[in-house]
N, C-alpha and C positions, 0 to 999 in steps of 0.2 A: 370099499364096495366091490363085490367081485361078481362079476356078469354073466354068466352059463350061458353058451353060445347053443341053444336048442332050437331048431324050428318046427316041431312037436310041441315042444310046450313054452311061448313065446314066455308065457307069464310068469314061467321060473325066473325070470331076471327081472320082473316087475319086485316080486315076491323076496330075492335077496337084498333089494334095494331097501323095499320097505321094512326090512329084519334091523337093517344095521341103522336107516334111517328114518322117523317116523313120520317125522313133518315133510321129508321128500317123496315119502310114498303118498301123501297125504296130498299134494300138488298131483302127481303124476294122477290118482284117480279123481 
């Protein structure tokens, strides 16, 4: 998992989360 530290676009680290993981992006929203 690798976490793009942006505070512009918070949700890019939502978004690589849920790329690699689908059932954890699926918890997080």
């Amino acid at each position: 998992i690798i976490k793009e530290q942006d505070t512009k676009v918070p949700n890019a680290a939502i978004f690589t989360v849920n790329k690699e993981d689908h059932t954890l992006g699926n918890m997080i929203r």
